[in-house]
C-alpha positions as CSV (number, residue, x, y, z in Angstrom):
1,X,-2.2,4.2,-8.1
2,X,-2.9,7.9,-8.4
3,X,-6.0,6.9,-10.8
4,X,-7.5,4.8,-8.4
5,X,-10.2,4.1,-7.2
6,X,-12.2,5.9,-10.3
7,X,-10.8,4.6,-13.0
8,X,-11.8,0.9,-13.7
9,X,-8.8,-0.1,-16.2
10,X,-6.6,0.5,-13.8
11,X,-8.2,-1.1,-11.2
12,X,-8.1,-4.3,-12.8
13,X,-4.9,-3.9,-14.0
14,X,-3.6,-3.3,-10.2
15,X,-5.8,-6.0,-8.8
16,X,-4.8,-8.6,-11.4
17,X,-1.0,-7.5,-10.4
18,X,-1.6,-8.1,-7.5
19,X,-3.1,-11.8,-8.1
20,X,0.0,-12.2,-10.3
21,X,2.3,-11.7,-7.3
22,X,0.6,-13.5,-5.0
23,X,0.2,-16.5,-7.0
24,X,4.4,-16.7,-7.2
25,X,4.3,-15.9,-3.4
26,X,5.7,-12.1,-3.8
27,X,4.7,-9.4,-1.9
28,X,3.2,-6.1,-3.2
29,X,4.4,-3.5,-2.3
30,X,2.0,0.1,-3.2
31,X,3.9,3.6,-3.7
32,X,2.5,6.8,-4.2
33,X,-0.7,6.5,-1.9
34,X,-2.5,9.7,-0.9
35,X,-5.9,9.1,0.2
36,X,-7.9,6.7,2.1
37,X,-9.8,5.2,-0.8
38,X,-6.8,4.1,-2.0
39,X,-5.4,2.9,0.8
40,X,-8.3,0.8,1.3
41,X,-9.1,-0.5,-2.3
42,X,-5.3,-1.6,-2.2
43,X,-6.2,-3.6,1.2
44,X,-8.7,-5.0,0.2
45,X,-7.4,-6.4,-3.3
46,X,-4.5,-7.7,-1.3
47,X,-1.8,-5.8,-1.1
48,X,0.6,-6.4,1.9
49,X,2.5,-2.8,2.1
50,X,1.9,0.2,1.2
51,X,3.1,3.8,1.4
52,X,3.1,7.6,0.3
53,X,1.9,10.5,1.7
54,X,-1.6,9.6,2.8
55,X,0.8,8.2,5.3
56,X,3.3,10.9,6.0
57,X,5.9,12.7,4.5
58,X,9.5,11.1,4.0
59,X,11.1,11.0,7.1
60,X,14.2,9.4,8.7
61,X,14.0,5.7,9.1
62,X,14.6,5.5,12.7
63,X,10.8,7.2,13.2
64,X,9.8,4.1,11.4
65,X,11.6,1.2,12.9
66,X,11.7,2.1,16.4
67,X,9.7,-0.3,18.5
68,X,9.0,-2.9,16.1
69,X,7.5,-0.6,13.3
70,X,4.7,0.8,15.9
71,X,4.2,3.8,13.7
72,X,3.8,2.0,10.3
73,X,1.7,-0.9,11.8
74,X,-0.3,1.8,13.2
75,X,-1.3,3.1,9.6
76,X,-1.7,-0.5,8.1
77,X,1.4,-0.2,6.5
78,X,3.3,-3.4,7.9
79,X,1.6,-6.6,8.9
């Protein structure tokens, strides 16, 4: 996603991804997000997940899980 959201061929290439997995019932799932934009291009074309360091840096799991995924729900990461 790194070219995004500049770069019009891979826009549509994500978005119709995206529609792809949706229309199976899949869930898309973004790595490598580092700035807002993204983040909310991604949203917005319907992505249900996503992650990278916009986010945070890797980190143990437990910062992630505890109370039902507070932290990652908090930065629109889980639904």
């Amino acid at each position: 996603v790194s070219p995004l959201p500049e770069d019009q061929r891979h826009t549509d290439i994500v978005k119709s991804t995206i529609q792809l997995a949706n229309s199976l019932n899949m869930k898309v799932i973004a790595e490598g997000i580092e700035t807002r934009e993204q983040a909310d291009m991604l949203i917005s074309l319907g992505c249900h997940t996503l992650q990278g360091y916009y986010f945070g840096k890797p980190s143990p799991i437990v910062e992630w899980t505890e109370e039902d995924n507070k932290k990652a729900k908090a930065h629109r990461m889980v639904y």
